[in-house]
N, C-alpha and C positions, 0 to 999 in steps of 0.2 A: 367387690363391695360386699360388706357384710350388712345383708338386708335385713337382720334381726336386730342391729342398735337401735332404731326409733323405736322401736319396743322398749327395748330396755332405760335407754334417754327418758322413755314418756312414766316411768318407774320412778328412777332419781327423781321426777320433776312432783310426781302427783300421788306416790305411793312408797315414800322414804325410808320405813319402817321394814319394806317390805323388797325393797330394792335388791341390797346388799346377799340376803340369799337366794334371790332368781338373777342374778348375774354372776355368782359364784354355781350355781348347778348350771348354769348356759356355759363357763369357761370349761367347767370339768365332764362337760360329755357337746362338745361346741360343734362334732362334726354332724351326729346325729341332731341335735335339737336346731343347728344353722338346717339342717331336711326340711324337718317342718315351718320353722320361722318363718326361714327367706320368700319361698312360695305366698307363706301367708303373706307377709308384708306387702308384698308386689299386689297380689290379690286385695287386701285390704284398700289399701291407700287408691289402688284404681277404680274400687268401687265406692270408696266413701269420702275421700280427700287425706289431706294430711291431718285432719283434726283429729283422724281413725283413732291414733296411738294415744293421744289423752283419755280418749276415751274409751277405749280398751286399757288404759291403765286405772282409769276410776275402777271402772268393771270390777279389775280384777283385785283393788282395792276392797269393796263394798263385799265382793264373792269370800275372800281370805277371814273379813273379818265374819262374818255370819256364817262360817264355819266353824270358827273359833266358838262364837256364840252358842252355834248348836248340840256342840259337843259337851258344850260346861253342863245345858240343862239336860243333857243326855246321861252326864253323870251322877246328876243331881235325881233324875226320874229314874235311873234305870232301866230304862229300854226307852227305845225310838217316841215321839211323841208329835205325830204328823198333825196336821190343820185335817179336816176332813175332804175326802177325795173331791167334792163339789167346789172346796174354796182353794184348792191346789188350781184344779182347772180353767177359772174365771182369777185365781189372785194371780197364779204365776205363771201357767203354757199360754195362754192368752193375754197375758198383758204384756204388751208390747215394749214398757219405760221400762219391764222387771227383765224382762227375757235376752233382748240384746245386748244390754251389758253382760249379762247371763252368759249370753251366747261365748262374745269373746273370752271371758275367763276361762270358761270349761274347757277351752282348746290353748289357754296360755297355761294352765297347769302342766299340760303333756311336756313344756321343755323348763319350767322352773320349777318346777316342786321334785324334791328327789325322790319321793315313793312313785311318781309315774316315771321316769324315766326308764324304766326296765320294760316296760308298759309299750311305748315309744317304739323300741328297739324291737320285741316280740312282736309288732303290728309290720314292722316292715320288714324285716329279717325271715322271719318264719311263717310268717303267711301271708304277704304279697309277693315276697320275693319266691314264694313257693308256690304260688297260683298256677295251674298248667295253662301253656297259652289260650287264650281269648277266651278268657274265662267270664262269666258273669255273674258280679258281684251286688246282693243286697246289703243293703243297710237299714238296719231295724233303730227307729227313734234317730234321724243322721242330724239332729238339732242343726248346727252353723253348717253340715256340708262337709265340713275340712278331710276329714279322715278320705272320704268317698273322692274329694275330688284331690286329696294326697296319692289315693290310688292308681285313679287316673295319671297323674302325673310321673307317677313309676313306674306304670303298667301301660305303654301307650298300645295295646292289643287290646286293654279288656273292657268292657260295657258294665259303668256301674248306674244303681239307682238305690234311693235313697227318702224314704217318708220316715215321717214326725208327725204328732198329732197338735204341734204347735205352726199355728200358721204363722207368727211374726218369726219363728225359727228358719220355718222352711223360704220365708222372706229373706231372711241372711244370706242363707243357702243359693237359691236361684240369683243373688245381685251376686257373689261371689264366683258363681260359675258361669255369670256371662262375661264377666273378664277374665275368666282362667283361659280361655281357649279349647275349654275342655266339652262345650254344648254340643257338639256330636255325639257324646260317647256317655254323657251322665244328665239325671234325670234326676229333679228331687219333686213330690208330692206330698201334699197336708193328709192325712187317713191315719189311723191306728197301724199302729206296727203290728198288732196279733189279728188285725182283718186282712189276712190272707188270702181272701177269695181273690182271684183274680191274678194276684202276683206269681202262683205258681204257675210252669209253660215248661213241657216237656218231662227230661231226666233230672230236672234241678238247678239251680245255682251254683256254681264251682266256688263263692266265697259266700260268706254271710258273716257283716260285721255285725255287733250288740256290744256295743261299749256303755259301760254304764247305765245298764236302764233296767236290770231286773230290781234292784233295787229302791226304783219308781214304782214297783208294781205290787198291788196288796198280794199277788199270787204271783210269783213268778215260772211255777211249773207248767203253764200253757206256754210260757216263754220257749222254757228247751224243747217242748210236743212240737212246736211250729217249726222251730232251726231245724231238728230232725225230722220232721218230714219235708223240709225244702232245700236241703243240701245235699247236693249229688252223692255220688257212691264215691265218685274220689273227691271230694270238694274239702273246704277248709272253712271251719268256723272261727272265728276271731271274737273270744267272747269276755267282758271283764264287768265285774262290778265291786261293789262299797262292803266291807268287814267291818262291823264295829264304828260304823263313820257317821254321824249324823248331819243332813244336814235339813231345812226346812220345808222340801218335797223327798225326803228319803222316808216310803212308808215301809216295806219290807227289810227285815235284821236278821242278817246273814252274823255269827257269831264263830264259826267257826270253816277256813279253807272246803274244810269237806263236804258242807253243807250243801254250796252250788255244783259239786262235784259229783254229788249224788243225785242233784237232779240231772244233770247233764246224761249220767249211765241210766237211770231209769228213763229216759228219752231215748235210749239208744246209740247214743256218743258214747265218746272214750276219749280222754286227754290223751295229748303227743309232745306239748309245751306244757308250763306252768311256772306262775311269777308271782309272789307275794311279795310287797313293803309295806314298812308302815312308816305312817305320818310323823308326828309330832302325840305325845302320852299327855296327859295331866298329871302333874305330878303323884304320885302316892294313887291314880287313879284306876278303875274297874275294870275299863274300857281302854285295847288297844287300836287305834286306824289305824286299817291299811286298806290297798289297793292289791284285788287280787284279779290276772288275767291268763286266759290260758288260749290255747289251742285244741280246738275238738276235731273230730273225727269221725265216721259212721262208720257202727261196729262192723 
């Protein structure tokens, strides 16, 4: 059974515009993105019902278009033009009607949009499948869970955990991982992902994921100071953020691949992977999105 059609069904039904190419990039990479789907679906629907997929198709509705949106005045401003940090925090990581549709989209782009797909592939290819046994993985900002408890689910050796500074996120998260089966082995908590007191224990973590979230952040250079000093000697970072992409809590504008590259070495990492795509351009426009991820290392 292909656990990923209610998803795409709940697309034709509530997201028509938008259908046609995330069931065309689901056919043409269907082994990989049925990884993540299927899981999800099971997971989904056992912790929410079957309404899950409408509304995870509204979501990812509402999420596409406000994308689109932010890019136009992005081109129109010329750089990022964020709400200020106070009304990020009360308009959108705490508000719970903004977040959970929120939630599902950010984790439906990884199998329908074609600039993450490469994305997808590098998270499970090259640095799960490359985790050395019973490794233990953080996740910095792990909003819905998915990725940490994708790990879990491929990795059944390794101990992951996983905080966000959104509690109705980390709400997603924990109703998600008590029907994965996976409550033995993964952990998500509400705290700052750069409040690090406490999380570190011993020689390190053997993985540290950071999917999209330097680009949340007005400074992201505490971001790679933390991943290096909490990733083992032989550990793997799984690290990706926004190029050029605006979206209505993107405050940091990353413009060029090398930019997060060089905080990464100035932190003491060193790439071993690296993935750039980009999105969809505005015509005749300034501004290109993409999605760039890599794999780091400690030198």
């Amino acid at each position: 059974m292909n656990h990923a059609e209610p998803f795409l069904e709940a697309l034709d039904r509530k997201a028509r515009m938008l259908a046609p190419a995330a069931r065309a990039t689901f056919e043409a990479n269907k082994e990989l993105c049925s990884w993540l789907l299927n899981p999800l679906a099971r997971w989904a629907e056992a912790a929410y019902g079957e309404t899950v997929f409408e509304e995870a198709a509204r979501g990812y509705a509402s999420y596409c278009l406000g994308v689109a949106q932010a890019q136009r005045i992005y081109e129109k401003a010329g750089r990022y033009t964020p709400e200020a940090m106070p009304e990020i925090m009360s308009g959108v990581y705490e508000d719970e009607g903004y977040m959970v549709p929120y939630m599902w989209a950010a984790i439906l782009i990884y199998g329908f949009w074609p600039s993450m797909i490469n994305h997808l592939a590098l998270f499970r290819n090259n640095f799960l499948r490359r985790l050395p046994p019973n490794a233990r993985v953080l996740e910095l900002a792990c909003g819905h869970g998915v990725l940490s408890l994708l790990a879990a689910e491929e990795r059944p050796d390794i101990q992951v955990e996983g905080v966000d500074i959104s509690p109705p996120a980390i709400a997603v998260a924990n109703r998600l991982l008590k029907v994965s089966r996976h409550s033995g082995r993964a952990k998500f908590a509400a705290r700052d992902a750069l409040q690090t007191d406490g999380l570190l224990e011993g020689d390190g973590y053997d993985g540290i994921i950071s999917a999209m979230l330097a680009e949340h952040l007005p400074e992201p250079k505490p971001l790679f100071s933390a991943m290096g000093q909490m990733v083992s000697k032989q550990g793997l970072v799984y690290f990706s953020t926004a190029i050029e992409s605006a979206q209505r809590d993107h405050v940091y504008e990353y413009n060029q691949e090398s930019q997060p590259l060089a905080m990464a070495e100035a932190a003491g990492l060193r790439v071993a992977w690296l993935v750039s795509d980009a999105g969809h351009a505005a015509a005749g426009g300034r501004f290109l999105p993409r999605a760039t991820a890599m794999i780091l290392q400690r030198r």
